[in-house]
C-alpha positions in Angstrom: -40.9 22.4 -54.8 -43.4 20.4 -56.9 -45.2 21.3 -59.8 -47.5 19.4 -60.8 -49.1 21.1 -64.0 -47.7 21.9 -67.5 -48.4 25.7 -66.8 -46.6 26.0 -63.5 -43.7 24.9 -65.0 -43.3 27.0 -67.7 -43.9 29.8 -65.6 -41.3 28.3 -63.2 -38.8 28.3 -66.1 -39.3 31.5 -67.4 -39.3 33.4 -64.4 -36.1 31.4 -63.5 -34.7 32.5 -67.0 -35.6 36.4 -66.2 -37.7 36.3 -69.1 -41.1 38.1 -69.3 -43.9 36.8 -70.8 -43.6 39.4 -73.8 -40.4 38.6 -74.5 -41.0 34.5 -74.5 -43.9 35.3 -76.7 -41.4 37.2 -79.5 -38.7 34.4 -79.3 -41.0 31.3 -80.5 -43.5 33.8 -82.4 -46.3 33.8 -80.3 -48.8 36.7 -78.5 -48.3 36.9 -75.2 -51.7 35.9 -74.4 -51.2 32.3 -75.8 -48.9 32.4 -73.3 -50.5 33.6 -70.2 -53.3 30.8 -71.7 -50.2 28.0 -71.4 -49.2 29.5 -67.9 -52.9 29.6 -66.8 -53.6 25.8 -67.9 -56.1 27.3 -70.1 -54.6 26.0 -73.0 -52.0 23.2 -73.7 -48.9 24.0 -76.4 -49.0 22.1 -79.4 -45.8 20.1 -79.4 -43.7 21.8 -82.0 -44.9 25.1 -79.4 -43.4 22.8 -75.9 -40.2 22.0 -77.8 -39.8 26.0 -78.9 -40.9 27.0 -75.1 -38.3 24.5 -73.9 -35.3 26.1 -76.7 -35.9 29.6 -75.5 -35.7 28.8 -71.8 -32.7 27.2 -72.3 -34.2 23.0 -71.1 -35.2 20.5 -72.0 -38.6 18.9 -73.2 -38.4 16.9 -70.3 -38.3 19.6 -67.8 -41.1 20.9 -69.2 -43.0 18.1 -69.3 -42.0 17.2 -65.3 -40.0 13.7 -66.6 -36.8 14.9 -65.0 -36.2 17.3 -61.1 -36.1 20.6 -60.8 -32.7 20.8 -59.6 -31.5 18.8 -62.9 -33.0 21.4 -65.2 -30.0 23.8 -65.1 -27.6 21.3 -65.2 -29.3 19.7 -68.4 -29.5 22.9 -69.2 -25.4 24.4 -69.7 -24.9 20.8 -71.1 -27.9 21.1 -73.9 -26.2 24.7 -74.3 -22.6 22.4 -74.6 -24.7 20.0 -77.2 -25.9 22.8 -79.3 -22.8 24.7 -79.8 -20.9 21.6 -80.6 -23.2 20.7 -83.2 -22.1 24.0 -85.0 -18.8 22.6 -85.7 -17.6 20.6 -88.7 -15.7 17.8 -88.0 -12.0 19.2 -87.4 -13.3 21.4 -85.0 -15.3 18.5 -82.9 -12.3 16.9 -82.6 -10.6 20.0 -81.7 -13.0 20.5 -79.3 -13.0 16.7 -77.9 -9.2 16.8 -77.3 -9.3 20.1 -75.3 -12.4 18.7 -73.4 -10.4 15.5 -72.6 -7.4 17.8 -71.8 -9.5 19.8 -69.4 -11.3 16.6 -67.4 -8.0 15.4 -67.0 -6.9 18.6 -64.9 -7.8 18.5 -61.2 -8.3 22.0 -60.9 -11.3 21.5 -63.5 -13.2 18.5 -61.6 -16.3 18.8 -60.1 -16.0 18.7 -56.6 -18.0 15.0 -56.5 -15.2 14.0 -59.0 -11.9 15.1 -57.2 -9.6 12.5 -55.9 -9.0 13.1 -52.4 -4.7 14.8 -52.2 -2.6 11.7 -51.3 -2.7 11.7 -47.3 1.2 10.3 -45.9 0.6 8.5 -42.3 2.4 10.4 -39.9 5.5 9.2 -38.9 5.8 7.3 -35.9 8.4 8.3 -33.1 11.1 5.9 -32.4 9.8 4.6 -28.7 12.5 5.9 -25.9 12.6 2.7 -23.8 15.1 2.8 -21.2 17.2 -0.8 -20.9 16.5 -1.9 -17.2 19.6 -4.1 -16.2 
């Protein structure tokens, strides 16, 4: 799917989100007609409006703005979601947090399916050949 203006994304994104107009409207502080104006390519977001849009949908700028593919935003997404609740911790627990990371991606049954090393395959043995001595 393309979508090629400012507008259709947003609306893209917040439908995806489950998220009404109305409600996107109270979490950045805005009416809901400013929004319907942004979804309608009536109007475009000041920046500091995009980057609040972007926050309560859960993405990034860039999917907003079209620089990265649809089927990226949700994966950018749970990792900007990763990003921001790292950045609550002080430093002991970032560490923390590192060390059980590394202790997870180090676990098979953890890996992405693209990132799981294939079980070790043993060649099947091979029968000892019957050969009859012909005197």
């Amino acid at each position: 799917m393309k979508l090629s203006s400012l507008g259709q994304r947003i609306t893209y994104y917040r439908q995806k989100a489950g998220i009404s107009q109305k409600a996107l409207a109270a979490l950045i502080g805005m009416s809901p007609n400013a929004i319907c104006l942004y979804e309608n390519d009536k109007r475009d977001p000041p920046l500091a409006t995009l980057v609040a849009i972007a926050h309560a949908l859960k993405i990034t700028s860039d999917a907003l703005l079209g620089l990265e593919p649809l089927e990226s935003a949700t994966a950018k997404s749970e990792e900007y979601s990763c990003v921001r609740i790292f950045r609550r911790f002080n430093d002991v627990g970032r560490n923390r947090a590192l060390e059980l990371l590394s202790v997870m991606a180090d676990a098979s049954i953890y890996a992405a399916p693209e990132e799981r090393q294939p079980a070790a395959v043993k060649p099947p043995k091979k029968k000892a050949s019957k050969r009859r001595n012909r005197a």
